[in-house]
C-alpha positions as CSV (number, residue, x, y, z in Angstrom):
1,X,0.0,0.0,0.0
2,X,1.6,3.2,-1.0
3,X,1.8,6.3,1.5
4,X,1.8,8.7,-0.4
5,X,-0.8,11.4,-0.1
6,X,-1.2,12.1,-3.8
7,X,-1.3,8.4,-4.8
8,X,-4.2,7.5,-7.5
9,X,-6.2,4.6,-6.6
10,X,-5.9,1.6,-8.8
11,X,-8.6,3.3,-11.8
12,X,-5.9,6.1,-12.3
13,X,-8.8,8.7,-10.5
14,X,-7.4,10.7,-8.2
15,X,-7.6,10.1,-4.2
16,X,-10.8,11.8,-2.1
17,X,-9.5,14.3,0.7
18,X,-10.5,11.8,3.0
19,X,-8.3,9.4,1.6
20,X,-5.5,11.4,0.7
21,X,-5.7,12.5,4.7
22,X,-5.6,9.0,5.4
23,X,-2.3,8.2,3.8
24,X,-1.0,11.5,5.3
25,X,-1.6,10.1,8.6
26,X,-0.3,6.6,8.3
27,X,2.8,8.2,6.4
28,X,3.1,10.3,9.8
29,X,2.7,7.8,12.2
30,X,5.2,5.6,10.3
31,X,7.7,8.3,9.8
32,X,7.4,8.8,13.5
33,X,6.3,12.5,13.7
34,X,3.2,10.3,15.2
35,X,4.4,8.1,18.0
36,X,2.7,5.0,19.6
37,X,0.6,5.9,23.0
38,X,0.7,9.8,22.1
39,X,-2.7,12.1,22.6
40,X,-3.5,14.4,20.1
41,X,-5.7,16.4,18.8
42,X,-7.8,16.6,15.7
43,X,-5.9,20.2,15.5
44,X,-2.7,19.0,15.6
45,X,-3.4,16.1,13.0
46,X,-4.3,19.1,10.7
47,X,-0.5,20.5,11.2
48,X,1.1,17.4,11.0
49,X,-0.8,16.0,8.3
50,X,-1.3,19.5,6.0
51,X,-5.1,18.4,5.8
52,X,-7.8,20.6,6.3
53,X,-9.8,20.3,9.4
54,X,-13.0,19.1,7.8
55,X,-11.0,16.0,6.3
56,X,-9.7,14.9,9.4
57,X,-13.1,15.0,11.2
58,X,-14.3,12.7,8.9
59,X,-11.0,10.6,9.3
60,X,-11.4,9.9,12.8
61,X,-14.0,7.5,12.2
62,X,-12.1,5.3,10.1
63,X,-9.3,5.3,12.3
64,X,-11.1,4.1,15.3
65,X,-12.8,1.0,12.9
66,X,-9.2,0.2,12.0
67,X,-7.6,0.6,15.5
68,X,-5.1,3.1,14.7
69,X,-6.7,5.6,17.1
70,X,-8.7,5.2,20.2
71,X,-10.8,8.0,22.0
72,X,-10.0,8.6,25.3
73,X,-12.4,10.1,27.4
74,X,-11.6,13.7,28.9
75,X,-8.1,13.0,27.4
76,X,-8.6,13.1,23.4
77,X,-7.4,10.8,20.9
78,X,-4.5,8.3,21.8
79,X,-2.3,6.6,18.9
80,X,-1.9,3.2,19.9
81,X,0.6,1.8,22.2
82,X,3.4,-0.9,20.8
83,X,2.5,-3.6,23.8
84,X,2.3,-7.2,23.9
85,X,-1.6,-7.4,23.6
86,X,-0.5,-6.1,19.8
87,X,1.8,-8.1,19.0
88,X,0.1,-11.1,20.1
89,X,-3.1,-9.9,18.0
90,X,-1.0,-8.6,14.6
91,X,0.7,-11.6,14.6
92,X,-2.3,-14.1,15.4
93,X,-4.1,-12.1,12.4
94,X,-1.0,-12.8,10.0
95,X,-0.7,-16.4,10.4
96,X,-4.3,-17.0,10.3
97,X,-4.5,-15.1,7.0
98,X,-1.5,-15.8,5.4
99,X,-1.1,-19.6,6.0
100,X,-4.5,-20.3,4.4
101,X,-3.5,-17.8,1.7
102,X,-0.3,-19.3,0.6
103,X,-2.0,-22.7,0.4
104,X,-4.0,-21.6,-2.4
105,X,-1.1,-19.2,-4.0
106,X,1.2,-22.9,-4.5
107,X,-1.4,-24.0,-6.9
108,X,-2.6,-20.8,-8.6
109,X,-0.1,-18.4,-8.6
110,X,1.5,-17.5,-12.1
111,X,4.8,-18.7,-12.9
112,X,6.9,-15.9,-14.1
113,X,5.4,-14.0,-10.4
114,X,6.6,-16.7,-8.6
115,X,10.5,-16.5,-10.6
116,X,10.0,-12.9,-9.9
117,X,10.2,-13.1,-6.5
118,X,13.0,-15.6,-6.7
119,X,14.9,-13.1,-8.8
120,X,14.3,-10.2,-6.6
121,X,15.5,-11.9,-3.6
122,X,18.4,-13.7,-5.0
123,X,19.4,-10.0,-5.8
124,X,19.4,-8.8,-2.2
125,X,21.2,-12.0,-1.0
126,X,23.8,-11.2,-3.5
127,X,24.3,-6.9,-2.5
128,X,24.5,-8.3,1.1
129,X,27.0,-11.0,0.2
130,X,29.1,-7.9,-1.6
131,X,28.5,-5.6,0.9
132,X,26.6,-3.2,-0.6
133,X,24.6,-1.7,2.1
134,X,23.4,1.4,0.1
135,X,19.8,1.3,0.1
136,X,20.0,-1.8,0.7
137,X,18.0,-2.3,4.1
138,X,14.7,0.0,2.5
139,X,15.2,-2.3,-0.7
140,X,15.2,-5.6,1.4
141,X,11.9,-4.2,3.1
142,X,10.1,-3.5,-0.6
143,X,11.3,-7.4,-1.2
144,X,10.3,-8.4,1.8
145,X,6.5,-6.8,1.5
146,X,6.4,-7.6,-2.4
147,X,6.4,-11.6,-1.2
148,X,3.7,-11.0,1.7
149,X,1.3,-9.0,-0.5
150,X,1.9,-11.0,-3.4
151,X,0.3,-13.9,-1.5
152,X,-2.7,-11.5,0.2
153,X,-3.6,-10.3,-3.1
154,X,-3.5,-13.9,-4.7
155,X,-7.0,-14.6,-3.1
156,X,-8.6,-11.7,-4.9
157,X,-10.5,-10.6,-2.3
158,X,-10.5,-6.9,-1.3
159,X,-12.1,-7.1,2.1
160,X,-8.8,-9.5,3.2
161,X,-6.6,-7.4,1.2
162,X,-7.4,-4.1,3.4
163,X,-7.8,-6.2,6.9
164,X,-4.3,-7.5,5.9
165,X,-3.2,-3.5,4.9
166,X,-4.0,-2.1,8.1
167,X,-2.7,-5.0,10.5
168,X,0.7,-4.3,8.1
169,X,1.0,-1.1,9.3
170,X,0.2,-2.3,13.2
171,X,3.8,-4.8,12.2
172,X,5.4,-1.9,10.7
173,X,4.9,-0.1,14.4
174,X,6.0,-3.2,16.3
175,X,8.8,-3.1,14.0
176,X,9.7,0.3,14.2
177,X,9.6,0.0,18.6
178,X,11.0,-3.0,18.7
179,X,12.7,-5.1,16.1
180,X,13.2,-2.8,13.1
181,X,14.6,-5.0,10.3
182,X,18.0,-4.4,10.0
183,X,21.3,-5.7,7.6
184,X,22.7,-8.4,9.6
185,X,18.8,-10.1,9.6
186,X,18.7,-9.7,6.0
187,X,19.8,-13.7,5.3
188,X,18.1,-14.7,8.1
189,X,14.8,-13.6,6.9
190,X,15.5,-13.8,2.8
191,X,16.6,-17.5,4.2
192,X,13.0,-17.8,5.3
193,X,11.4,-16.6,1.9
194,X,13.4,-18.9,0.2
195,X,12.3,-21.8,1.3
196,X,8.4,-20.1,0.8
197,X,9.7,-19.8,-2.6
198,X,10.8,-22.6,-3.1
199,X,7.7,-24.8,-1.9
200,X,5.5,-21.9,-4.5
201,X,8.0,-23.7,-7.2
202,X,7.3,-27.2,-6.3
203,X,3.6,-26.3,-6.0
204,X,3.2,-28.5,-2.5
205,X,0.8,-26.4,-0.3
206,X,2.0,-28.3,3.0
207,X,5.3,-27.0,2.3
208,X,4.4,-23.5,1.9
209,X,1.9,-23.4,4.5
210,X,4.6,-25.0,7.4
211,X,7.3,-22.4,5.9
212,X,4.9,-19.8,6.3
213,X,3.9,-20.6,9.5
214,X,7.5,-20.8,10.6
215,X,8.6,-17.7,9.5
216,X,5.6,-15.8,11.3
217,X,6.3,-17.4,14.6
218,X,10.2,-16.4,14.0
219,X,9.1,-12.7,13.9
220,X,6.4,-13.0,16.5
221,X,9.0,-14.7,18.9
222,X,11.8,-11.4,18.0
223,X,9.0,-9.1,18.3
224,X,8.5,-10.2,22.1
225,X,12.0,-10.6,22.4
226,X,12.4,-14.4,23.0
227,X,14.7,-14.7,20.5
């Protein structure tokens, strides 16, 4: 899902205020001018964001469905707090949806999709292996989200596909607290792809599904710091 504010949406029109103020405010809060547990105000939202007042009123709502703000009473609006209640949630969410989904993306997912992601990361495997660091820790994230939504949006099914959008953006704020992916995990988690990748190539559901699973719990387990 891109952040960007002025991002059309996938029939080239572009984005609503509303929407536009939505990706302002996830942009925010992943760029950390937003942080985890912080009250604010609808006010400040507008300064941070750069959306007008009336788009942000009708932004709350949204935010509240999707649990990436909560109204406190006599205290405002809180962002939510990086804790283990999310963690265990975020990552109970992702292996529910994604082992089912992987399943089904070993026996229907395209061929030249599947080389694809070999190819891409084979690539980052090989700039680590050189030592060529620049970029290479935001590119390794792109690879690493490329896989994960490859598989979402496999099912074709765009109610899963935004549940599984906003709970990325509740890992991305574990991540960001806890266990931001960083250049000596890249063959450790690239590692775990792989062997995704390579059960998508021998199209043996099992496989992917128990690969999946595994790599999930791996994260879960560093995000809660029992690694």
């Amino acid at each position: 899902m891109s952040l960007l504010p002025t991002q059309p949406n996938k029939d080239g029109e572009p984005l609503k205020l509303r929407e536009q103020a939505y990706e302002g405010y996830t942009r925010s809060l992943l760029a950390q001018e937003i942080k985890p547990g912080q009250f604010i105000t609808q006010r400040q939202l507008v300064e941070i964001t750069g959306f007008p007042l009336g788009a942000i009123r009708e932004l709350v709502p949204r935010l509240e469905a999707e649990g990436l703000i909560r109204t406190a009473p006599q205290r405002g609006m809180q962002v939510p707090q990086v804790d283990l209640n999310l963690v265990r949630n975020a990552y109970q969410f992702r292996e529910f949806i994604e082992v089912a989904a992987v399943r089904l993306f070993a026996t229907s997912a395209d061929q030249k999709l599947i080389a694809t992601l070999r190819a891409r990361h084979e690539e980052i495997l090989k700039r680590f292996e050189r030592g060529d660091e620049d970029g290479l820790m935001q590119d390794a994230e792109a690879v690493d989200l490329h896989l994960h939504e490859a598989i979402i949006e496999g099912l074709g099914n765009d109610i899963i596909t935004q549940a599984y959008r906003v709970n990325w953006i509740k890992i991305r704020l574990i991540r960001l607290a806890e266990t931001r992916l960083y250049v000596p995990m890249i063959p450790s988690v690239i590692g775990d792809h792989m062997t995704i990748i390579d059960a998508l190539e021998g199209r043996d559901p099992d496989a992917a599904a128990k690969a999946m699973q595994a790599h999930i719990e791996v994260a879960r387990r560093r995000a809660i710091n029992m690694e």
